[in-house]
C-alpha positions as CSV (number, residue, x, y, z in Angstrom):
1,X,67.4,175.8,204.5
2,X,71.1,175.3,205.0
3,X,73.7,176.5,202.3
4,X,74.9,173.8,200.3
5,X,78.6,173.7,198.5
6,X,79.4,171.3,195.4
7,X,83.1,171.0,194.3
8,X,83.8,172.7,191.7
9,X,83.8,170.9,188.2
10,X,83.3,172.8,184.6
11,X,83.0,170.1,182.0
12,X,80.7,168.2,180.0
13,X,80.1,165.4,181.6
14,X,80.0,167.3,184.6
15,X,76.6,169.2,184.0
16,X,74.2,166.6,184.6
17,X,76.2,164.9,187.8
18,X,76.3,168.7,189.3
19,X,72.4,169.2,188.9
20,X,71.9,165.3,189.8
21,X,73.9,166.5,193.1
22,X,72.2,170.0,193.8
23,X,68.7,168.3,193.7
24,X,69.1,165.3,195.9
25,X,70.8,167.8,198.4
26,X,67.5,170.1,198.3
27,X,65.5,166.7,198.4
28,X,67.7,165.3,201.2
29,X,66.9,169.3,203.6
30,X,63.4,169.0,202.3
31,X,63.4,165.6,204.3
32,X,65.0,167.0,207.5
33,X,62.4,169.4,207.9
34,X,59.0,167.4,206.4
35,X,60.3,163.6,205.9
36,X,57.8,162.2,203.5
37,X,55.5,159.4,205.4
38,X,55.4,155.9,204.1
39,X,51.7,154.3,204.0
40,X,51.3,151.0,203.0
41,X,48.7,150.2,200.2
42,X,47.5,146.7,199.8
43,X,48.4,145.2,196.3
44,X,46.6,145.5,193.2
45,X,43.2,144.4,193.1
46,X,41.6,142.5,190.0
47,X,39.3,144.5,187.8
48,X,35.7,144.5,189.5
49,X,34.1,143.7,186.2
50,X,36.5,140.7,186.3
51,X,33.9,139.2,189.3
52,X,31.0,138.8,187.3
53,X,29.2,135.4,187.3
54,X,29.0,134.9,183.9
55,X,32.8,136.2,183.1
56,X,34.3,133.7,185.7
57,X,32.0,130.9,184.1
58,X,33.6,131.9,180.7
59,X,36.8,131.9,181.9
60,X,36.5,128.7,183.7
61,X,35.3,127.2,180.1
62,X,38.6,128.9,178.3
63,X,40.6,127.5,180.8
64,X,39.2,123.8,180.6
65,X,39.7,124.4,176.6
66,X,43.0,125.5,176.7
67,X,44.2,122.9,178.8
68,X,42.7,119.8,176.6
69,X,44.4,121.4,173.6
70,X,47.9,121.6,175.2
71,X,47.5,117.9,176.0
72,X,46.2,116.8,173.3
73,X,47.8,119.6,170.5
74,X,45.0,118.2,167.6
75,X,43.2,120.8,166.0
76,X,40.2,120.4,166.5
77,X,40.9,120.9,170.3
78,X,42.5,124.3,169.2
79,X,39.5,125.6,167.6
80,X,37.5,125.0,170.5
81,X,40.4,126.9,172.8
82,X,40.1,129.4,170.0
83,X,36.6,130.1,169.7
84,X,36.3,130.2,174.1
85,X,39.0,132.7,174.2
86,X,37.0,134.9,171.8
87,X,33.6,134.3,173.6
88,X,35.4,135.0,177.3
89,X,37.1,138.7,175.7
90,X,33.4,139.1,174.4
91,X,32.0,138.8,177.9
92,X,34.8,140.5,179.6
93,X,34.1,143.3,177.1
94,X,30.4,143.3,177.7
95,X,31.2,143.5,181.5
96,X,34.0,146.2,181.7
97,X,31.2,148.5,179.2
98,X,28.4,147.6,181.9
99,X,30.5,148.5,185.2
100,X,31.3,151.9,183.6
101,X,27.8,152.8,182.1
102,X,26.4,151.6,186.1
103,X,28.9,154.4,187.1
104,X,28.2,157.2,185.1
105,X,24.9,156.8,185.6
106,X,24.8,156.4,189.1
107,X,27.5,159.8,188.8
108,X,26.0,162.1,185.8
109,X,26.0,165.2,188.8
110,X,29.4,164.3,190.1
111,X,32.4,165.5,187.8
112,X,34.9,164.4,189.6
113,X,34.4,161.1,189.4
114,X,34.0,160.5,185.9
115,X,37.1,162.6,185.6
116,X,39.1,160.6,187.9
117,X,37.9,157.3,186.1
118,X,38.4,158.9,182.7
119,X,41.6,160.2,183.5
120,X,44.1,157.2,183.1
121,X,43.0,156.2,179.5
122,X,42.9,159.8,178.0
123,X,46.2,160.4,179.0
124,X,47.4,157.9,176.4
125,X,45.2,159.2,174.0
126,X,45.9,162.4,174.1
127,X,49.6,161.6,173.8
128,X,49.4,159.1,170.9
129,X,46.8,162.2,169.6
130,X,49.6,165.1,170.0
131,X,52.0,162.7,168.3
132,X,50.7,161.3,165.6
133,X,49.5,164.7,164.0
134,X,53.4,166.5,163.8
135,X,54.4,163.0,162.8
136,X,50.8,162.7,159.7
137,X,52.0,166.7,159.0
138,X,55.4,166.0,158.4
139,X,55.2,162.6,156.4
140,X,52.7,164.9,154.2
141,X,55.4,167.5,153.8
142,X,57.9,165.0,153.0
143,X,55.6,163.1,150.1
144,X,55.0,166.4,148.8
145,X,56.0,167.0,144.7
146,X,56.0,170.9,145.2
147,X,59.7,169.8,147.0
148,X,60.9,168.6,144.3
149,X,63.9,170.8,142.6
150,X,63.2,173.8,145.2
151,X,66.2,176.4,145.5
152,X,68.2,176.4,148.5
153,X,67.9,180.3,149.9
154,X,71.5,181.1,150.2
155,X,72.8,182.8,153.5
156,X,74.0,186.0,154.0
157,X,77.9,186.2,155.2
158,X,78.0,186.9,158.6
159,X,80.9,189.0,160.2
160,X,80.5,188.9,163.8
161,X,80.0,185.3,165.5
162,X,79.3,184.3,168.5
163,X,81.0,180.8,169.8
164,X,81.5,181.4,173.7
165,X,79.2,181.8,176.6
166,X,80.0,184.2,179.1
167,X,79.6,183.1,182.7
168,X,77.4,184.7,185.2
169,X,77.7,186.3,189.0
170,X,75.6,185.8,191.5
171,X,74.0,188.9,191.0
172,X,72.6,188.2,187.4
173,X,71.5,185.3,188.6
174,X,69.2,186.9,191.5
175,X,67.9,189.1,188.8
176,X,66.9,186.4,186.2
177,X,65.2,184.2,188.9
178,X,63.3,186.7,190.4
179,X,62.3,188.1,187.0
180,X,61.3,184.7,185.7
181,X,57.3,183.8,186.2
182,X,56.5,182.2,189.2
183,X,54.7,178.9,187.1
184,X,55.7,175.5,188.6
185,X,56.1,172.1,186.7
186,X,55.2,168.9,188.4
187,X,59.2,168.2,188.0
188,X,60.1,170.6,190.4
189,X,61.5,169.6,193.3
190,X,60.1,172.5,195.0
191,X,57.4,175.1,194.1
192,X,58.6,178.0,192.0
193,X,57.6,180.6,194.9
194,X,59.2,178.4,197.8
195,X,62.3,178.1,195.1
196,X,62.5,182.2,195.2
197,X,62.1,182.6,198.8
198,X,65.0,180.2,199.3
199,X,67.3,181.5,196.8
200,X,70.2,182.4,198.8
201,X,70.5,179.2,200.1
202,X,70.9,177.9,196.8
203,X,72.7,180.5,195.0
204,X,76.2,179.4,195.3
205,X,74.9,175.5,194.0
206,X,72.9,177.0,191.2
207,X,75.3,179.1,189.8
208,X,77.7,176.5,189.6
209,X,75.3,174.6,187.7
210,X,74.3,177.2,185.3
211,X,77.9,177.9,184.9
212,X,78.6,174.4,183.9
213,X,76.2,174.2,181.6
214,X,77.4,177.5,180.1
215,X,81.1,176.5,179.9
216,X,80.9,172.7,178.5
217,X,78.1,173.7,176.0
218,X,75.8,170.7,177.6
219,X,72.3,171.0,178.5
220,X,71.2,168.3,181.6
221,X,69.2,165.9,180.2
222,X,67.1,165.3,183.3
223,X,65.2,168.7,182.1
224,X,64.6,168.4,179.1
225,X,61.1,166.4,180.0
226,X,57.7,168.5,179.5
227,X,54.9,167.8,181.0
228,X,51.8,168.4,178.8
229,X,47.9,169.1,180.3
230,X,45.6,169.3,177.5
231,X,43.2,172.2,177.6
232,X,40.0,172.9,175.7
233,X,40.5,175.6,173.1
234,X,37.3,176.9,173.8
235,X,34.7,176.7,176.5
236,X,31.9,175.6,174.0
237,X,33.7,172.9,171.9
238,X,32.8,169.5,172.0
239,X,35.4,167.7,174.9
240,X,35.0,164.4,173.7
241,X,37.3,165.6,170.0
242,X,40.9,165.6,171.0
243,X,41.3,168.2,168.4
244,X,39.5,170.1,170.3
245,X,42.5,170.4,173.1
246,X,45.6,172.6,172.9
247,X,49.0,170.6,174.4
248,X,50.1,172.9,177.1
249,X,53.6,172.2,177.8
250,X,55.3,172.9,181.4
251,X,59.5,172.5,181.6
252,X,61.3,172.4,184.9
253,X,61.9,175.8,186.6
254,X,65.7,175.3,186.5
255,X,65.9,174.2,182.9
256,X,64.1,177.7,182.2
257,X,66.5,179.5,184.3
258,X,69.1,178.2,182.0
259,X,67.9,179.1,179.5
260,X,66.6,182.5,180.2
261,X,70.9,183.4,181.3
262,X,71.5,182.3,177.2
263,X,68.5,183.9,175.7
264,X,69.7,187.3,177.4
265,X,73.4,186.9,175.7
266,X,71.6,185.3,172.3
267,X,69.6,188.3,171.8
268,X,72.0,191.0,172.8
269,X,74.2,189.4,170.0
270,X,71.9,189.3,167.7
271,X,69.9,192.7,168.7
272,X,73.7,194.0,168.5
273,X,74.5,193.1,164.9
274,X,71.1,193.4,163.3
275,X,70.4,190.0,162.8
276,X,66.7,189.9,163.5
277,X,63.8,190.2,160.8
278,X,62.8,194.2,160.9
279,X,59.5,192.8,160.0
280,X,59.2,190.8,162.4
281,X,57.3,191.7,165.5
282,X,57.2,188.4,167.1
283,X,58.2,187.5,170.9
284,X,60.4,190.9,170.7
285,X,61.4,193.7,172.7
286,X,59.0,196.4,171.8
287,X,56.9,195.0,169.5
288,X,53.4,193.2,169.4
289,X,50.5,192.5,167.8
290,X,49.6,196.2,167.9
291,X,53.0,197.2,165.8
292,X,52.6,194.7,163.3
293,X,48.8,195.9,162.5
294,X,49.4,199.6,162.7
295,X,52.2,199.1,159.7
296,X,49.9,197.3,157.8
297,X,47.5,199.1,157.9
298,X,49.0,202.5,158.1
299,X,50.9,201.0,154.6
300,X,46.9,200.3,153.0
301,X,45.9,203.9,154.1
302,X,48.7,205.1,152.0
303,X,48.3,203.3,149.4
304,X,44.2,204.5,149.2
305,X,45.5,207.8,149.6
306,X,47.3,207.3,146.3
307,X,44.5,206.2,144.5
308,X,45.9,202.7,144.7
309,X,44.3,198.9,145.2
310,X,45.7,196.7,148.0
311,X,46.3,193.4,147.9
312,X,46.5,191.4,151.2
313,X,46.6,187.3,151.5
314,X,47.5,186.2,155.7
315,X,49.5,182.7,156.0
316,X,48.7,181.0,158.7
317,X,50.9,178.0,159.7
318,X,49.5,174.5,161.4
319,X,51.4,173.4,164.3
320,X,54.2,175.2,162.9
321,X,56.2,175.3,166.4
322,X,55.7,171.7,166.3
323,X,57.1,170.9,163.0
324,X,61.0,172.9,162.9
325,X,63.5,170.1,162.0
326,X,66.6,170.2,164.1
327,X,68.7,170.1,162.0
328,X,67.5,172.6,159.7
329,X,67.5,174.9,162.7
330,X,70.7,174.5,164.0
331,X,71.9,175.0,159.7
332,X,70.0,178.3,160.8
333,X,71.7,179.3,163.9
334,X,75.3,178.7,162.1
335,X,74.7,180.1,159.0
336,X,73.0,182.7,159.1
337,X,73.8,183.7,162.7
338,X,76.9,183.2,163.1
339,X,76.6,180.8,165.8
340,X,79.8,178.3,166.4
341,X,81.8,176.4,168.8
342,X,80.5,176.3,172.5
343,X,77.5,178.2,171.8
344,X,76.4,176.1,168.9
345,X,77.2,172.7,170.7
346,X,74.8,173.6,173.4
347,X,72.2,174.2,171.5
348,X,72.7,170.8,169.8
349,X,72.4,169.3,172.9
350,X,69.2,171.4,174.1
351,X,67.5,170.3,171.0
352,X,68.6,166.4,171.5
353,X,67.1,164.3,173.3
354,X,64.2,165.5,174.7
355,X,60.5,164.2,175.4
356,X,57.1,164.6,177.4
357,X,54.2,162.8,178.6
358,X,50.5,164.2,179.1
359,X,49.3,164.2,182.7
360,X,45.6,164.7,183.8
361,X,45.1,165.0,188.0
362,X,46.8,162.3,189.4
363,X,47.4,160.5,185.7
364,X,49.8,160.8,183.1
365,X,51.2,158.9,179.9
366,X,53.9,157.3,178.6
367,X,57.3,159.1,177.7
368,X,56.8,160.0,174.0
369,X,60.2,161.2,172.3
370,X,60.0,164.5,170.5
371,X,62.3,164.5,167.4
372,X,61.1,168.0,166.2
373,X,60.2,170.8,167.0
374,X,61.2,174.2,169.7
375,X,59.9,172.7,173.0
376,X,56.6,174.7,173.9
377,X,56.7,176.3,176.7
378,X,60.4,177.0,177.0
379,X,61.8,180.6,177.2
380,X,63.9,180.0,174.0
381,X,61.5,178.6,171.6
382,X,60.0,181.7,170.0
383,X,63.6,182.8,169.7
384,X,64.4,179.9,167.8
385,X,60.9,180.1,165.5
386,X,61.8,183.7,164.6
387,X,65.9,182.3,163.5
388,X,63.7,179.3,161.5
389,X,62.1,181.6,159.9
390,X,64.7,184.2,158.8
391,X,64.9,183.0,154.8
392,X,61.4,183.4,154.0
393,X,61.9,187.2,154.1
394,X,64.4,186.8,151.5
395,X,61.4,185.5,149.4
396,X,59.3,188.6,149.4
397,X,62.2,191.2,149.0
398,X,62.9,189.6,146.3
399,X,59.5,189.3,144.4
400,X,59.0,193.4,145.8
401,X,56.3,192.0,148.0
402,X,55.3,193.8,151.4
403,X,55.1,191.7,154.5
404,X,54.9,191.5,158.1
405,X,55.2,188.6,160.5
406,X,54.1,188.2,164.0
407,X,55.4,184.4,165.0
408,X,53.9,182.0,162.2
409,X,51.6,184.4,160.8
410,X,52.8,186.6,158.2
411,X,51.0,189.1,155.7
412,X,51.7,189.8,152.3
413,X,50.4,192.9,151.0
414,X,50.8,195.2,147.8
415,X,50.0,198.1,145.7
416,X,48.2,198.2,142.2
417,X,47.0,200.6,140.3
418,X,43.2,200.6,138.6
419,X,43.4,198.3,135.5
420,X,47.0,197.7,136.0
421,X,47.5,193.9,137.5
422,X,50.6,192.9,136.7
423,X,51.7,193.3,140.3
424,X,49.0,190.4,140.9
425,X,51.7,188.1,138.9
426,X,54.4,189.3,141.9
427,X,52.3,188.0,144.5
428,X,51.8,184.8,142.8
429,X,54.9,184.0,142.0
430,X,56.1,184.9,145.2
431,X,53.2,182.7,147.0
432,X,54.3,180.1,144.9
433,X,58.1,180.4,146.5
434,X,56.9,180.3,149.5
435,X,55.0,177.0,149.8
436,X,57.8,175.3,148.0
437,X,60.3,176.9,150.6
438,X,58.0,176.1,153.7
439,X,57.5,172.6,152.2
440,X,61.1,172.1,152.2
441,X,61.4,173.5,155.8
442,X,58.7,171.2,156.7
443,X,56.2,173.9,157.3
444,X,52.2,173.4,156.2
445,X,49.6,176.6,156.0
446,X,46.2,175.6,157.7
447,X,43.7,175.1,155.0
């Protein structure tokens, strides 16, 4: 591919008209080398079920009523209308459910075609599915008495702020590319590992358009689309229950390029100034699941070697990536880390605006906005989970109460001696904080 120059332009309004330009370039060499081929298709056909004998006899008899009730307009005349209209949807029913039972039967050993005919409904299922429970979870939270009267946790005062991006070189952003997984989105103008083995071409382009966003504090809107694929949680669950189905959520390579250049500055800042939850061991350099278990339990093995009782209660959260409310989060990322200015407005405008739709094969949904939540599948959101979650610690120092979080699970454990349960009061008090706090931060354990 040829090397392609933009003007350059750091603003604002610039950011979306620079990656608008860049892509329709790559589209436009993409075309000189394989031009797409135009086939004509002939134009929509009616419904076969539609053909049936008996439904075009119905419909022939709704028609005849309908039109001696517009001339006419007595009631009578309308009932008649009425009532054909309701027998003709009966039949067309009765038809549509007959052409599909003929085909699965006639296709029980073929999988691929009752996928393909499945396909087009589901996808607005699953959508209106994924939606509808952060919306039921969150209008549950909001109803919710234990609310009522809860203490705001007050943040800490923070030094050291950060309010400017730095730009990159074209070095960095080699290294972040190539270091970035090789997953492709079906938003992509090209394929992740075709993008990589092109990168030169497109370094001097792309840079200006990370830059851009960068500088101006804008995120383009045209990625900040996911495309979501349901996928069965396990093999041996029942695939007709959507609940059944995790929403796996894809974003545009370039959008996750973006953001992996201000996750690398965002956590050197905050690695810098101590600003993370030591107990944390979520989505962090160095830690896992493995570091968050051996303290736990190395902390229980003391405690037995002391003669001592532990106490441990796990919290799991529902959908809890789902459920973060913007602007809660962004109250997060200026108060208590010290976020401002540039740096602050971009994240307000990587937050707004953004939406998906659920595609299966060749299928997908309508757009469905998302007005909460850290997009899944971005390189940011656990990030952004760990900031959202920075008060709760607060909770348990307070009450004296050992924890330790990986993501949305966190454990709370202590120490009691035989006969001696007044520590048990600790831990309740302290449990009862934190479902009021997580209430308020519209937050929901699983039951």
């Amino acid at each position: 591919m040829k090397a392609i120059s933009l003007t350059p332009s750091i603003s604002a309004d610039s950011v979306d008209f620079l990656l608008d330009s860049f892509i329709s370039k790559v589209k436009s060499a993409i075309d000189d080398i394989a031009p797409v081929k135009v086939r004509k298709k002939s134009g929509r056909q009616k419904a076969p079920w539609r053909n049936s004998t008996a439904v075009q006899n119905m419909k022939r008899q709704c028609r005849k009523a309908e039109r001696m009730w517009r001339k006419t307009k007595l009631v009578v005349h309308y009932n008649i209308y009425k009532d054909s209209l309701h027998a003709f949807n009966m039949e067309l029913g009765k038809a549509r459910q007959t052409f599909f039972s003929n085909i699965i039967n006639c296709n029980l050993n073929n999988t691929r075609t009752l996928f393909e005919m499945l396909s087009n409904s589901k996808c607005s299922e699953f959508a209106s599915f994924f939606s509808d429970k952060i919306n039921n979870i969150r209008k549950v939270i909001s109803t919710s008495l234990s609310c009522a009267g809860v203490r705001q946790i007050r943040a800490p005062e923070k030094v050291v702020t950060l309010s400017d991006f730095h730009k990159i070189d074209g070095k960095i952003l080699v290294e972040t590319v190539q270091h970035l997984k090789t997953s492709t989105c079906a938003l992509d103008t090209l394929p992740t590992s075709f993008f990589k083995s092109v990168l030169n071409s497109l370094e001097a382009d792309l840079l200006e358009v990370v830059n851009a966003s960068l500088l101006s504090g804008s995120f383009p809107n045209s990625l900040k689309t996911a495309v979501v694929k349901p996928l069965l949680k396990k093999n041996n669950l029942d695939k007709t229950i959507l609940s059944n189905y995790r929403p796996i959520s894809n974003l545009p390579f370039i959008g996750k390029i973006i953001e992996k250049v201000v996750f690398n500055q965002l956590n050197k800042f905050l690695s810098s100034n101590g600003y993370f939850d030591n107990f944390q061991s979520g989505f962090r350099p160095h830690h896992s699941t493995e570091t968050a278990l051996i303290k736990i339990i190395n902390d229980i093995r003391l405690n037995t070697d002391s003669g001592k009782l532990s106490v441990l209660v796990l919290l799991d959260l529902s959908a809890a990536f789902d459920t973060v409310d913007h602007n809660i989060l962004l109250d997060r990322l200026e108060n208590w880390v010290g976020l401002s200015g540039i740096v602050l407005k971009w994240f307000r405008s990587y937050l707004d605006g953004r939406d998906y739709y659920v595609s299966i094969g060749d299928h997908k949904s309508e757009w469905t906005s998302m007005t909460c939540g850290v997009p899944q599948g971005s390189i940011l959101a656990p990030l952004l989970f760990n900031l959202y979650m920075l008060p709760m610690s607060q909770i348990m120092r307070k009450n004296q109460i050992a924890y330790h979080s990986y993501a949305d699970d966190t454990q709370l454990y202590l120490a009691l001696s035989p006969n001696d349960y007044r520590p048990i009061d600790s831990l309740c008090q302290c449990i009862d904080e934190v479902n009021s706090w997580m209430c308020q931060n519209f937050l929901v354990k699983q039951r």
